[in-house]
C-alpha positions as CSV (number, residue, x, y, z in Angstrom):
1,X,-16.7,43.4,22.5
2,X,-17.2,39.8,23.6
3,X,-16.2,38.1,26.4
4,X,-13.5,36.2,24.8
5,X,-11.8,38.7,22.7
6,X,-11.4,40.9,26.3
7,X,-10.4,38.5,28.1
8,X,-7.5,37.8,25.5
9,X,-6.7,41.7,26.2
10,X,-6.6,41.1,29.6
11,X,-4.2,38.0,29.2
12,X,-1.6,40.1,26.7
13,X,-1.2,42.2,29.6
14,X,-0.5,40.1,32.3
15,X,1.8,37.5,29.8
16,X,4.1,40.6,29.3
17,X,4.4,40.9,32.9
18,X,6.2,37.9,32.7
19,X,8.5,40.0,30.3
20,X,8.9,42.3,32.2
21,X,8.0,42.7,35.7
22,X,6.2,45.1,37.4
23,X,8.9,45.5,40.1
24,X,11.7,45.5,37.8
25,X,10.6,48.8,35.9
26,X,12.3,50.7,38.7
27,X,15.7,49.4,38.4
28,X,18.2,51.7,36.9
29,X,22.0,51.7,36.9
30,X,24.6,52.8,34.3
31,X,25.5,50.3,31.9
32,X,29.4,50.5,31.3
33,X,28.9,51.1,28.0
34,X,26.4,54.1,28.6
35,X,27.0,56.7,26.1
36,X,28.3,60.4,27.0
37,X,25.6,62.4,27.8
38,X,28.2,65.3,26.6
39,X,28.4,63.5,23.3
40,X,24.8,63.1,22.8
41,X,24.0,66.9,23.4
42,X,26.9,67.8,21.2
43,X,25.5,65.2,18.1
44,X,22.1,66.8,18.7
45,X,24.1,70.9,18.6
46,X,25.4,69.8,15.4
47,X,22.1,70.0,13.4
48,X,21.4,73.4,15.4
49,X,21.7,76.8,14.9
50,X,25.4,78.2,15.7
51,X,24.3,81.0,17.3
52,X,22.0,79.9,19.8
53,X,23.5,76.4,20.8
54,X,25.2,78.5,24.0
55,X,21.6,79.8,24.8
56,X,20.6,76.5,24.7
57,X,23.6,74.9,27.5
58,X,22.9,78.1,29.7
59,X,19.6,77.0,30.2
60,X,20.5,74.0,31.0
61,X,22.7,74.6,32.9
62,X,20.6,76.2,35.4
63,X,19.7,73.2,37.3
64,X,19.2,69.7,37.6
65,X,15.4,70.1,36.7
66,X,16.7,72.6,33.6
67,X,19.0,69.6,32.4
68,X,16.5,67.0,32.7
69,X,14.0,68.9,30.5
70,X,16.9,69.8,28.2
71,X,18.5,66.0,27.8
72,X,15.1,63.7,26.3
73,X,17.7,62.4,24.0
74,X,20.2,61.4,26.5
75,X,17.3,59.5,28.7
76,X,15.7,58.0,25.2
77,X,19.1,56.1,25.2
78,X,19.2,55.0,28.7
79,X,15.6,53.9,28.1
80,X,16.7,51.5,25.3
81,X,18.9,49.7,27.6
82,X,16.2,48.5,29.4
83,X,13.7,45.2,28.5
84,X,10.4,47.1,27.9
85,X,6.3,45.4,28.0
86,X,6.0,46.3,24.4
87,X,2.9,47.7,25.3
88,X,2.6,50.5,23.2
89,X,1.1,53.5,23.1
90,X,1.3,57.3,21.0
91,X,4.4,58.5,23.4
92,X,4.7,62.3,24.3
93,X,8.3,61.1,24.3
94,X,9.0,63.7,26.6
95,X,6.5,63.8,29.2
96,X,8.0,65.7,32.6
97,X,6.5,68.0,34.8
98,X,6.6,71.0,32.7
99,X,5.2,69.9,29.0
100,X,1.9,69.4,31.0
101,X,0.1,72.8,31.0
102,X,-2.9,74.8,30.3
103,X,-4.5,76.6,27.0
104,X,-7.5,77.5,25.4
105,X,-9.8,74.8,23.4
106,X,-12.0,76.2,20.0
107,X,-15.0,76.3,22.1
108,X,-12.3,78.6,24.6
109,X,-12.6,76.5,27.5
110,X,-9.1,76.4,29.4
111,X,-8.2,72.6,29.6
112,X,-5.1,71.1,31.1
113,X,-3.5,68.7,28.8
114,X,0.2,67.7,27.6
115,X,1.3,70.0,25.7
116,X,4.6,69.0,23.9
117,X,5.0,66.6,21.3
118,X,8.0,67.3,19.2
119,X,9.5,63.8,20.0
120,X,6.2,61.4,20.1
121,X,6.3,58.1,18.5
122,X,4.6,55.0,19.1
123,X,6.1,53.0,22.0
124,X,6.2,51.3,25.2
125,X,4.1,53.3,28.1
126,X,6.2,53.3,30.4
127,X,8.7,55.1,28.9
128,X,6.7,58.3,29.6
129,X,6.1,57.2,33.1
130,X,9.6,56.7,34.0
131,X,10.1,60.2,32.2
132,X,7.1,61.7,34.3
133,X,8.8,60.4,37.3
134,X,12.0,61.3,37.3
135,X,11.1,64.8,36.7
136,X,9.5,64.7,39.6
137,X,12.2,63.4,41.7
138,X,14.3,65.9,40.3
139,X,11.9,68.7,40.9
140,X,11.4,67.7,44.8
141,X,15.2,67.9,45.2
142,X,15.5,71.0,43.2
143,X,12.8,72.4,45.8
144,X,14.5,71.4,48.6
145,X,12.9,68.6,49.5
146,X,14.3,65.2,50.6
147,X,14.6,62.0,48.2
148,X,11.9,60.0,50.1
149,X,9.3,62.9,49.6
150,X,10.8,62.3,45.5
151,X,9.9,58.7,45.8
152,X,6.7,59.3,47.3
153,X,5.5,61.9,45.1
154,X,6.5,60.0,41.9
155,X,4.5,56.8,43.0
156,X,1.7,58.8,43.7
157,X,1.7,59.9,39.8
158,X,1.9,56.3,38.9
159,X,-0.7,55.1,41.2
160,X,-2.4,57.9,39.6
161,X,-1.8,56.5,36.4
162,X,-2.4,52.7,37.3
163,X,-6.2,53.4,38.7
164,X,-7.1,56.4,35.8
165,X,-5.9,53.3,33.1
166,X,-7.7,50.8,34.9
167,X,-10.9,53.4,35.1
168,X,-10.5,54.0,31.3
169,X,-10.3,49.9,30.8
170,X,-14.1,50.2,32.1
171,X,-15.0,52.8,30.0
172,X,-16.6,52.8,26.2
173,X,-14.3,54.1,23.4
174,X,-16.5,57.0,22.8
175,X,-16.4,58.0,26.7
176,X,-12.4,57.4,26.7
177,X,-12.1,59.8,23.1
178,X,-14.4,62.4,25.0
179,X,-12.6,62.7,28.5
180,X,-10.4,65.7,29.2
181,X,-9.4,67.4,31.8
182,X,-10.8,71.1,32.8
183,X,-8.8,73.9,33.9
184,X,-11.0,73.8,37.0
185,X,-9.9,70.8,38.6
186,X,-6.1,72.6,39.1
187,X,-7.5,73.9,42.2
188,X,-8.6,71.3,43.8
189,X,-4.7,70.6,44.2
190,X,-4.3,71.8,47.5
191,X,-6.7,72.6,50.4
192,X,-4.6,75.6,51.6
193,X,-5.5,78.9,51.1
194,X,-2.2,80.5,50.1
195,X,-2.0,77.7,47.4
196,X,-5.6,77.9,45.9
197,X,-4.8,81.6,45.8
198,X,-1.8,80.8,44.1
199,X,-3.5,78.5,41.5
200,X,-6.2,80.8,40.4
201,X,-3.6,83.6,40.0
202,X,-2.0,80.7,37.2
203,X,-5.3,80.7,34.9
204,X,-6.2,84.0,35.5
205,X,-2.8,84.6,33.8
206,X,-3.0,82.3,31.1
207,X,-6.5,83.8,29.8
208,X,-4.7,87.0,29.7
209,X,-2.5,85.2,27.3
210,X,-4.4,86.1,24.4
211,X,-3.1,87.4,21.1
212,X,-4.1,90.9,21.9
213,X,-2.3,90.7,24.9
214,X,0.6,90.0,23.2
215,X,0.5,92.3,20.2
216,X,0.9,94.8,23.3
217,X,3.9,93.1,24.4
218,X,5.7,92.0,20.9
219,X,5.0,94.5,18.4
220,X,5.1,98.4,18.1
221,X,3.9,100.7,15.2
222,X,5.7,100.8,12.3
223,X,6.5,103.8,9.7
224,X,2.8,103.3,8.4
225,X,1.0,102.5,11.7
226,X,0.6,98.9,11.1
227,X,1.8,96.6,14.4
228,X,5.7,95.8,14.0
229,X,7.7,92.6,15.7
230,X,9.6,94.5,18.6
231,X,12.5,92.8,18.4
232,X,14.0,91.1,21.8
233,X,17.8,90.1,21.5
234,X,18.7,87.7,21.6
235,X,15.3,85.9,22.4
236,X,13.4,87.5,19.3
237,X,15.8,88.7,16.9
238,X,15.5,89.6,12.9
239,X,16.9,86.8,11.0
240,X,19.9,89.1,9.9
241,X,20.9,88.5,13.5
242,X,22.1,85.1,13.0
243,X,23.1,85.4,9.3
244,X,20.3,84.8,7.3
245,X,19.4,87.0,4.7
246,X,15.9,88.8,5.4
247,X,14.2,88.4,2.1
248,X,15.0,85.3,1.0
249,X,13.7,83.8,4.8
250,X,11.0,86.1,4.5
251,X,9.9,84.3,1.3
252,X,10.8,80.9,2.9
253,X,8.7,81.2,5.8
254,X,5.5,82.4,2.9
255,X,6.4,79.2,0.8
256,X,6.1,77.1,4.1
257,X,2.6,78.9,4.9
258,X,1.4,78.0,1.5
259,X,2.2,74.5,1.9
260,X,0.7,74.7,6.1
261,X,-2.4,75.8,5.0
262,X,-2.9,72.6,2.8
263,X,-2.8,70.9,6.3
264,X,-5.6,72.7,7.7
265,X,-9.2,71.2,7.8
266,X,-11.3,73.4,5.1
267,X,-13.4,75.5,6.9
268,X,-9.6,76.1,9.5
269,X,-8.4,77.4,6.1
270,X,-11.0,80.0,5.3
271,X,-10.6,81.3,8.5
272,X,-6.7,81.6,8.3
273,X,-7.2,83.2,4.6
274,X,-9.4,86.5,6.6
275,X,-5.7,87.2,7.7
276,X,-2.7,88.7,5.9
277,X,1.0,88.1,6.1
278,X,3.0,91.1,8.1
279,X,6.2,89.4,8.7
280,X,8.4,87.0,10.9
281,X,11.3,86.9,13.4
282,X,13.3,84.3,14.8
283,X,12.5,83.1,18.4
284,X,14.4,81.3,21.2
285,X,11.8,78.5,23.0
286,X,11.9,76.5,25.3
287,X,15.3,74.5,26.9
288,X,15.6,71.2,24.8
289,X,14.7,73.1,21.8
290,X,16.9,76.0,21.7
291,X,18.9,76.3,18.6
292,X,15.7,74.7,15.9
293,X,14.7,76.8,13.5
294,X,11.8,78.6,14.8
295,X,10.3,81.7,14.0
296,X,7.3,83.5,15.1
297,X,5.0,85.0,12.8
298,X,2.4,88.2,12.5
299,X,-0.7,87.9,11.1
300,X,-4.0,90.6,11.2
301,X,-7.0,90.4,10.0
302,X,-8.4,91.8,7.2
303,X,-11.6,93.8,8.9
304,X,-10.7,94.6,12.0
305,X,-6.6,94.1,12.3
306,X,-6.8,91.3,15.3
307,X,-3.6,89.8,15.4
308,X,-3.2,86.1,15.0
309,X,0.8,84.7,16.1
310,X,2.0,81.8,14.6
311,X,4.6,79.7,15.7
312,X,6.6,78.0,12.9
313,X,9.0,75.8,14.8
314,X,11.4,73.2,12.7
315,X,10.6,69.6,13.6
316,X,13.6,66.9,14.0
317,X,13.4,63.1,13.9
318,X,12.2,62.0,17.3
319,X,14.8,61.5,19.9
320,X,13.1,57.6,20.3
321,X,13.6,57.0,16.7
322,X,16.8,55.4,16.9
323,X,15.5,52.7,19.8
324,X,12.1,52.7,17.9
325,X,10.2,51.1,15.2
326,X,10.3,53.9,12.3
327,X,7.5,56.5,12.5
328,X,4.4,56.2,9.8
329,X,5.0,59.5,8.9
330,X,8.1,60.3,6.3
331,X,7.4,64.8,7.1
332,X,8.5,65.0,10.9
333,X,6.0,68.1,11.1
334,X,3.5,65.5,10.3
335,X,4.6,62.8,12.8
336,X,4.4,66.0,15.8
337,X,1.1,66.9,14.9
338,X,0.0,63.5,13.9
339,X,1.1,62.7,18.1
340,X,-0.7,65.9,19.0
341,X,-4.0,65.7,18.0
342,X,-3.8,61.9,18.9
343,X,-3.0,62.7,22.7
344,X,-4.7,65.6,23.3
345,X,-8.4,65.9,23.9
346,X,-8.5,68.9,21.6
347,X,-5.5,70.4,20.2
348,X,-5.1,74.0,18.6
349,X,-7.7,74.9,15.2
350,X,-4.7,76.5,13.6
351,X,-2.3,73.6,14.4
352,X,-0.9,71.9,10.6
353,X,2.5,71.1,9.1
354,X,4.5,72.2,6.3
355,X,7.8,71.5,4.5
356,X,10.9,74.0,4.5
357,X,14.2,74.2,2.2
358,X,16.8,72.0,2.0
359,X,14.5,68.6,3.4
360,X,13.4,70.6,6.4
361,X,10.4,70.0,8.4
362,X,8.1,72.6,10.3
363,X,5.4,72.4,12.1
364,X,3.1,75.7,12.9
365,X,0.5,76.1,15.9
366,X,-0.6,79.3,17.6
367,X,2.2,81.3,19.6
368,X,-0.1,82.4,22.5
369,X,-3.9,81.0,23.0
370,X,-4.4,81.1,26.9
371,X,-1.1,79.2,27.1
372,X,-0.4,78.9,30.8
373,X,2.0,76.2,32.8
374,X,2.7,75.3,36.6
375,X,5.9,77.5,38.4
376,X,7.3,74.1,39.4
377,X,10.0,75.2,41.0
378,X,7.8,77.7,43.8
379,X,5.4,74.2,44.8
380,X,5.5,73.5,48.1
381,X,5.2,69.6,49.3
382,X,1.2,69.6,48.8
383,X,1.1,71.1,46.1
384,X,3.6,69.1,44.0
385,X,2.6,65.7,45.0
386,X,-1.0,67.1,44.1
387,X,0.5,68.2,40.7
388,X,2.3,65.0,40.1
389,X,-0.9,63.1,40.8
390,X,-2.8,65.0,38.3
391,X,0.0,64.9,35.3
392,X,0.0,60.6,36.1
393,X,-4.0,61.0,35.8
394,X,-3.5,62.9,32.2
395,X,-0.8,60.9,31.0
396,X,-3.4,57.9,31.6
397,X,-5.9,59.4,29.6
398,X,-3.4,60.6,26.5
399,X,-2.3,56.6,26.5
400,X,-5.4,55.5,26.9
401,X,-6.5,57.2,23.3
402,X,-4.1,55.2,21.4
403,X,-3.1,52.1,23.1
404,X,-4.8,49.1,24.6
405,X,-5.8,50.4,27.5
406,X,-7.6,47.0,29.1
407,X,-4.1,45.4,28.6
408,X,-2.3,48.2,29.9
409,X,-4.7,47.9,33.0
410,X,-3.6,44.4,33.4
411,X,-0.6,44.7,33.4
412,X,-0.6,47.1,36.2
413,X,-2.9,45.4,38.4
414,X,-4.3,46.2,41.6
415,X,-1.8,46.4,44.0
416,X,1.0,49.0,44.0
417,X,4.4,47.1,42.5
418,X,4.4,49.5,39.5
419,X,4.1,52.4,42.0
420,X,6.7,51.6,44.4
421,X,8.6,50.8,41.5
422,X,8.6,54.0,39.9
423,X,9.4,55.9,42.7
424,X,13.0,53.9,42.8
425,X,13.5,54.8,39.4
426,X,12.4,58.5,40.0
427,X,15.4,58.7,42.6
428,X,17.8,56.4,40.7
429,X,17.5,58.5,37.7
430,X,17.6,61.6,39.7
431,X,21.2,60.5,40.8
432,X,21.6,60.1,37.2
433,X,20.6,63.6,36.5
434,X,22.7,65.2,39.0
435,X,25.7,63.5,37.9
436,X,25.1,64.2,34.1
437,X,24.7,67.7,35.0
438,X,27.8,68.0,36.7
439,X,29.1,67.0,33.0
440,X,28.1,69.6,31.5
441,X,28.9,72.1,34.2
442,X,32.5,70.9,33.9
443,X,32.4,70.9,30.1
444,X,31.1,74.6,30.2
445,X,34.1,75.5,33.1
446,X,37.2,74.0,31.1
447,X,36.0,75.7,27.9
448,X,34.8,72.4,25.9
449,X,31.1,73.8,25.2
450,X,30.3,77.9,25.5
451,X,26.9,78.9,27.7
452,X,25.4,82.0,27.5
453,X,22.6,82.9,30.4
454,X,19.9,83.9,28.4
């Protein structure tokens, strides 16, 4: 690269501080015409399924953290009020505390990466920041601890941020594709020896997550021996439970497997064709997602029976696309794992897309691979300012892959405005959160939504 065209890099980022100052990225306050939050999460119900949209507002409905992971649509809005750098990046869209996790890479290596994408889109960076942080905030209050512990902990995940992007600035494009983030390094969080303890227990946990592991814990024998889905109501249920009709999703969810395997990279394919089709269920996940159409699927092997589980999960336009320049990809499967593999150091070999009936979208990755995340809600002080710090150092890195990471640096500079600025916003927004979960707790009370603690 020559001198000139970096240096022009280097001047886009500090020309859109003029845009937007660094300070002013922490300012937050309702605008009068702020949209209901009640009538956001009721738009969003209205594309999910009946049964489970009361699963899905009794989860959230469990706290202020619960909410906050729940409501990426309702913050995507209050983002857009807001001037923005226009220095963009491949956004998680969604990137709080608990969408940063651990699993398994081909080579089996536990890596710690983000981990959900099913609202990334191109835009500015520091949308994700100001997600990152206010999850944090939210998090230290939901632990008990005091706002300015909040404010602290969330600048230190955007210093984090600032000094990995202006590390990765330095950095070739080969060395910034190549850099992830080991398993390892989660404990070297905290110095304590309760906490290390505490840590190791967390992947020793998620390499027990494997598929045989849970063939033990979702399936039984059925009339003929082979391993049956054991069904859970109303978290895994048949899809009779909710309506459907068995066959006719059964042969959906075998037409959208034809089309997935298309998506796979050749040699991905033969391997998936060594395994056969047992059947599928339906599957509750997460808090934000409850009420998609998503299904988990049984596969074994053809020589020795090892069971493969497959997680066909329905894929919605992004909750940024309405603030947002349009997404390159028409198949919203393909936009998720278009944002996945693009963010991720390495990113599950089974992980494709596929088209459903009526216009639907899916997107299919493996159910359990050494999946393992962080109890957020039993860190002490150390340990979540530690784990905050880490996530901002991640979140660099995903950016980093996609956007222009010299002008990012610039932007951000040396000293700590950004930092101090988004622990305001972490608390501002927290005060946000608190009062928009009161909303729905009220809604849920006088009868204008149903909950169901699930």
């Amino acid at each position: 690269m020559t001198n000139s065209s970096l240096a022009s890099r280097v001047a886009a980022g500090r020309a859109a501080r003029k845009q937007v100052t660094r300070s002013s990225t922490g300012n937050w306050s309702a605008p009068p015409d702020r949209r209901d939050p009640m009538a956001i999460l009721e738009k969003q119900a209205g594309t999910r399924l009946p049964g489970l949209v009361p699963i899905r507002y009794g989860r959230m409905a469990a706290s202020e953290f619960a909410f906050l992971r729940g409501a990426p649509a309702i913050m995507a809005a209050d983002l857009a009020h807001s001037p923005n750098t226009g220095l963009t990046v491949q956004l998680c869209g969604d990137a709080h505390l608990s969408n940063f996790g651990l699993y398994a890479s081909p080579e089996r290596r536990l890596v710690f990466d983000l981990n959900d994408f099913d609202e990334t889109l191109p835009g500015p960076f520091e949308w994700d920041v100001k997600r990152l942080a206010a999850s944090i905030s939210v998090a230290a209050r939901q632990n008990g601890f005091k706002d300015d512990f909040g404010a602290d902990a969330a600048r230190e995940a955007a210093r984090a941020y600032r000094t990995m992007m202006a590390r990765l600035a330095g950095m070739s494009e080969l060395d910034v594709w190549y850099q992830s983030v080991d398993a390892t390094m989660l404990l070297q969080l905290t110095k304590r020896k309760r906490g290390r303890q505490e840590v190791q227990a967390s992947l020793t946990e998620a390499e027990r997550h494997t598929n045989l592991q849970a063939l033990r814990k979702l399936t039984g024998p059925g009339p003929d021996g082979t391993p049956r889905i054991r069904y859970q109501p109303p978290l895994l249920v048949p899809f009779a439970e909710l309506g459907f009709d068995r066959d006719a999703e059964e042969e959906t969810i075998r037409r959208v497997f034809t089309d997935y395997r298309s998506t796979l990279q050749e040699d991905r394919r033969a391997l998936l064709e060594r395994f056969r089709y047992v059947e599928s269920a339906l599957k509750v996940v997460g808090v934000g997602s409850v009420g998609t159409r998503c299904s988990m699927s049984l596969l074994l092997g053809e020589t020795t029976s090892t069971p493969l589980f497959l997680q066909v999960k329905e894929a919605e336009e992004s909750v940024l696309a309405p603030y947002l320049k349009a997404s390159r990809y028409e198949h919203q499967g393909h936009r998720v794992v278009g944002g996945q593999r693009l963010m991720q150091a390495t990113s599950d070999i089974f992980l494709g897309w596929a088209s459903g009936p009526e216009g639907r979208y899916f997107y299919v990755r493996q159910l359990r691979d050494m999946k393992g995340s962080a109890n957020v809600p039993d860190m002490d002080k150390a340990t979540l300012r530690a784990y905050a710090e880490l996530c901002g150092q991640t979140l660099a890195r995903a950016h980093a892959r996609s956007g222009d990471r010299v002008a990012i640096a610039a932007y951000l500079g040396g000293g700590d405005s950004f930092d101090l600025a988004m622990g305001r916003w972490g608390v501002a927004y927290a005060d946000q959160t608190r009062e928009d979960h009161k909303a729905l707790i009220n809604a849920i009370k006088t009868g204008a939504v149903r909950s169901v603690d699930a």
